[in-house]
C-alpha positions in Angstrom: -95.4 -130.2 54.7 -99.2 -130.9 56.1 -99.6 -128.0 59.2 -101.9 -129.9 61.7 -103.4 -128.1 64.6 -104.0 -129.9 68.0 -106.1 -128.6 70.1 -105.9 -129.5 73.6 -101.8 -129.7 73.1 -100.9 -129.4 76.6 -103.0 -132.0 77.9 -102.3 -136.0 78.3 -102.7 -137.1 74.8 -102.5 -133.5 73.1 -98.4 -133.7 74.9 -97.6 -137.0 73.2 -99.9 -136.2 69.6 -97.3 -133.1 69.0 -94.2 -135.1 68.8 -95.7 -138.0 67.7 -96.9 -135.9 64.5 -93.4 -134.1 64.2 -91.6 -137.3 64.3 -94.5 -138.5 61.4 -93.1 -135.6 59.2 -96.3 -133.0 59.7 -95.8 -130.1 61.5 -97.7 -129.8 64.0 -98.7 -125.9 65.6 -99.9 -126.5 69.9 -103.2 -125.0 71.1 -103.5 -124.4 75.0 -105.7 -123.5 77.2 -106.3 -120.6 78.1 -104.1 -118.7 75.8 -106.6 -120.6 73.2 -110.2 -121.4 74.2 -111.8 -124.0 71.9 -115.4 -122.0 72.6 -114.1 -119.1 71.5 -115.5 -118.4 67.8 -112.8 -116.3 66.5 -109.6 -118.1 67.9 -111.4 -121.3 66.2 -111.8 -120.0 62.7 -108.5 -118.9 62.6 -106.4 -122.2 64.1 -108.5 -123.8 61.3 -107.6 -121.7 58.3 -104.0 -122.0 59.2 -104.2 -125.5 59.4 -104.4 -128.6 56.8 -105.9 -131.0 59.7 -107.8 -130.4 63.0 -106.8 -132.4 65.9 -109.6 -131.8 68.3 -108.0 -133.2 72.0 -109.6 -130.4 73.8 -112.2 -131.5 76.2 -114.6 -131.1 79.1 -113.3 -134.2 81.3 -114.0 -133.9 84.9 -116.8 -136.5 84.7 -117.9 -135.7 88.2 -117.9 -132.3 88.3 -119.9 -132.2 84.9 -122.8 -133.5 86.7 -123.4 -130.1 88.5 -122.0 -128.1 85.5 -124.1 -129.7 82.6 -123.6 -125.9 80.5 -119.9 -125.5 80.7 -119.5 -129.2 79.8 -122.0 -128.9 76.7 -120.2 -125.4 75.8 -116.8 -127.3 75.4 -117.8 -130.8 74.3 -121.1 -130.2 72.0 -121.6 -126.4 71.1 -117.3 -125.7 70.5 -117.0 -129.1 68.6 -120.1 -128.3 66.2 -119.1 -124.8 65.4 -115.5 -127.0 64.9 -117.3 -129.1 62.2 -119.1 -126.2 60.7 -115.4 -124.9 60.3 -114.2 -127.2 58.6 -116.9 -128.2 56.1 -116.4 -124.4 55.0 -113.1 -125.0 54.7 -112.8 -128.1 53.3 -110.6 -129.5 56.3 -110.4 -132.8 57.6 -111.1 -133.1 61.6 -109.9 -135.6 64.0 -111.9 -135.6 66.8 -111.1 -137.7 70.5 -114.1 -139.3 72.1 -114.4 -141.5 74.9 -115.9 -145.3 75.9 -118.2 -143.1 78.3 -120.6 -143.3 75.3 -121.5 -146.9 76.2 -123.4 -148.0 79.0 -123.3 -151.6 80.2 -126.2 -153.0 77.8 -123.6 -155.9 76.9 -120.8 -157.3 78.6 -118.8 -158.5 74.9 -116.5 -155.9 73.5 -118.0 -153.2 71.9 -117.7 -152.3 68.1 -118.3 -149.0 66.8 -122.3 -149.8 65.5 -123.4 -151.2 68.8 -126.0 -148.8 70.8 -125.2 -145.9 73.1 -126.4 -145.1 76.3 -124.2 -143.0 78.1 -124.8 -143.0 81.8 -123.5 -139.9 82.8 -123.4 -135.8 81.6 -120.0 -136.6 80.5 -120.7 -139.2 78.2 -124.1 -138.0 76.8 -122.0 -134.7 75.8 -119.1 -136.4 74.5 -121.7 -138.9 72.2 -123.6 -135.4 71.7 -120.2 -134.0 70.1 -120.0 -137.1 68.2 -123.2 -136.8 66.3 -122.6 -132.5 65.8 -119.5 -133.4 64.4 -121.3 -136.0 61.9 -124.0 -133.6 61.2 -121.6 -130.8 60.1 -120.6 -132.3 57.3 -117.4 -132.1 57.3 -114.5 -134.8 56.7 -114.1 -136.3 60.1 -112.6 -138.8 62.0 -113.6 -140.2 65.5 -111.5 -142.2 67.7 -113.1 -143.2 71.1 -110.1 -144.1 73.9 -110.6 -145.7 77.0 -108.7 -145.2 80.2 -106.0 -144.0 78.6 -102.6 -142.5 81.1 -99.3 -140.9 80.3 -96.3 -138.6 81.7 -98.8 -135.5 81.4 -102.2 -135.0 83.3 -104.2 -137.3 85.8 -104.8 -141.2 85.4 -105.6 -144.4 87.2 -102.4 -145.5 87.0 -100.9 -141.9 88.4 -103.5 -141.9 91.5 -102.7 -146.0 92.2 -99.2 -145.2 92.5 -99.6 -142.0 94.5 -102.0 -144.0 96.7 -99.1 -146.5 97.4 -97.4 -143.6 99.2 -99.5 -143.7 102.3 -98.9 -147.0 103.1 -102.4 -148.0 103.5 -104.5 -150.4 101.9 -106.4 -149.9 98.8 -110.1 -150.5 97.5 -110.1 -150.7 93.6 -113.4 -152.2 91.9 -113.3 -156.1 90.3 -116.5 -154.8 88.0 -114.8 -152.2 85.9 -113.3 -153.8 82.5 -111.2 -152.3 79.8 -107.4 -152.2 78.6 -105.3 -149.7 79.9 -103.9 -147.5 77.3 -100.7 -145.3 76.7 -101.0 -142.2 75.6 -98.1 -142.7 73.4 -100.0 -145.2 71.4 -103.2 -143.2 70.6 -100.9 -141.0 69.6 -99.2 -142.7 67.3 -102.5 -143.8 65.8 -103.4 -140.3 65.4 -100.3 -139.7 63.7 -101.8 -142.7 60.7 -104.9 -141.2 60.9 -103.9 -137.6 59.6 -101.5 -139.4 56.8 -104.4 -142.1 55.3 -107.4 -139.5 56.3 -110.1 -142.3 57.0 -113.7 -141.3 57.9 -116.4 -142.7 60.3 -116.1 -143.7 64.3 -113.1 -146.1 65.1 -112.7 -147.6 68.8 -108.8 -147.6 70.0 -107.3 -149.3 72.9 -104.7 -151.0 74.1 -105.0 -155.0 73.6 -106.5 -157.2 76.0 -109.1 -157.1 78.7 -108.8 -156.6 82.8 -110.5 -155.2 85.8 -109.6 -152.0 87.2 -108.5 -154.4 90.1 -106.3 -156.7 87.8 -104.8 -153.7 86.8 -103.9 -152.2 90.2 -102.1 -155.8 91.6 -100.4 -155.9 88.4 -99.3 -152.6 89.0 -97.9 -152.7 92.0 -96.6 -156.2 90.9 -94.5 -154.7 88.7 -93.3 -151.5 91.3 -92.0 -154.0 94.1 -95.0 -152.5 96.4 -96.4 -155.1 99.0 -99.4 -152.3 99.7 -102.4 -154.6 100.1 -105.1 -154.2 97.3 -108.6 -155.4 98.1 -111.4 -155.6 95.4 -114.4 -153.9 95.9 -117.7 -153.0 93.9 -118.2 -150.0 92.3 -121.6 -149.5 94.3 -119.1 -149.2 97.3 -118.0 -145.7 95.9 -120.8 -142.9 96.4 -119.8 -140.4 92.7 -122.1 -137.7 91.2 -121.2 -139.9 87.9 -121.9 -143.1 87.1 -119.4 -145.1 85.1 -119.8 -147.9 83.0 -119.0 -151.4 83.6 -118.1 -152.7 80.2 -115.7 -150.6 78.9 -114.1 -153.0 76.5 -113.9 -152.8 72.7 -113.3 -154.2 69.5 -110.8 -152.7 67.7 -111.0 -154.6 64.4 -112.1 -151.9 62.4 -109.2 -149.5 63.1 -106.8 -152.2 63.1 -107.6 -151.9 59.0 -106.1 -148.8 59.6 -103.3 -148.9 61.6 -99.7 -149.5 60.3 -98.5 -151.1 63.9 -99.7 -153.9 66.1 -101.7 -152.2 69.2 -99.9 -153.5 72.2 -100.4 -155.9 75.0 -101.8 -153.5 77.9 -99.4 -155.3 80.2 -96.3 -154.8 77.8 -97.5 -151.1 77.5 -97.8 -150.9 81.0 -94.6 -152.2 81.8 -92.5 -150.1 79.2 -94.0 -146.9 81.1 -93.2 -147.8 84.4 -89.4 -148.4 83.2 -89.9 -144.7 82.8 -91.8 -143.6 85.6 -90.8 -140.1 86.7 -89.5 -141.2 90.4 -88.3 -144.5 88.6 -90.2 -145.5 92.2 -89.1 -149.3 93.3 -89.5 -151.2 96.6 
């Protein structure tokens, strides 16, 4: 049986990866912060001796605050994930490595495939594309799947803060200029799960299928709950952030569909499967 270590196993996708590998027939050993601390050398080079693969979920993610820590975000998301690669070219192990559509930065409005040009807009996405290229450099047999706006049971999320925003009754602001697919957890996941059995190399974009606003998402959202809150669209240029975000966050995910063994789904379907299961089971 293939050992897999996840880093990053408590966090949103690292809590659906574990079980999502088990149920694959690996067996997969958890990594937390801070009993495990990706920067931290030592506790590196030994979770990747004792594994076959490297599931690297571990991340700097607070896009925000990363603009006024620009160190601890390059520690975690460049200088950790190159000393990773470094690893694992020694060892000869095969890394897969989570990055984000943060890389991109609004110099198209079509969907995005994995050769078009970067420009990250933020410290968060120049350190993410930064890991990216470390990881390449290294040597080592690698994977990268970027995600985009991705939620789940564990950890924060647009779809988390629009429901607990519903709560206070009052209407709600959510931009019209944002595009991408909402994507479940469960799913990257489950493509992760193909990726460690077929061990394919290069960048691969992932997402849930389909395109909408972060507004389109929000009335669909609350379409779905029962909630007559009021949504109103706004710009993004109406929210004052230390990071920028990009517009166009939409890919094309024709190359890792080669991969897959399962049809990525609808992002309403997805969407709608998760709130049957939503923790309150909240309904108006």
């Amino acid at each position: 049986m293939q050992t897999i270590a996840v880093f990053g196993a408590d966090g949103m996708l690292g809590s659906d990866t574990v079980p999502a590998l088990a149920a694959a027939g690996f067996k997969p050993i958890s990594y937390v912060y801070p009993s495990f601390d990706l920067t931290d050398r030592k506790a590196a080079a030994a979770a990747v001796a004792n594994a076959n693969i490297i599931v690297n979920c571990a991340a700097y993610t607070a896009v925000d605050r990363a603009e006024s820590e620009p160190k601890n975000c390059t520690a975690i998301n460049v200088t950790a994930v190159a000393e990773l690669g470094r690893l694992a070219a020694a060892h000869d192990k095969y890394v897969i490595h989570i990055s984000t559509d943060f890389v991109f930065g609004d110099l198209t409005s079509q969907p995005q495939a994995e050769t078009d040009l970067t420009n990250p807009l933020s410290v968060y996405g120049q350190t993410k594309l930064a890991g990216e290229t470390v990881l390449q450099k290294s040597g080592c047999r690698h994977a990268v799947i970027r995600v985009q706006w991705t939620y789940g049971a564990c950890g924060n999320n647009f779809i988390a803060k629009i429901v607990e925003r519903t709560r206070s009754g009052q209407p709600l602001q959510v931009v019209d200029d944002q595009f991408g697919a909402p994507t479940p957890t469960t799913a990257v996941a489950r493509a992760i799960a193909r990726f460690a059995a077929c061990r394919p190399e290069g960048v691969f974009h992932f997402a849930a299928a389909g395109y909408a606003s972060r507004y389109e998402v929000a009335v669909f959202l609350l379409q779905q709950l029962g909630v007559t809150t009021a949504v109103r669209p706004a710009k993004t240029t109406d929210f004052v952030t230390p990071a920028r975000r990009p517009l166009n966050s939409r890919f094309n995910c024709a190359k890792i569909e080669a991969v897959l063994d399962f049809s990525r789904p609808q992002w309403q379907d997805a969407l709608q499967a998760y709130l049957a299961t939503y923790p309150d089971g909240r309904r108006h």
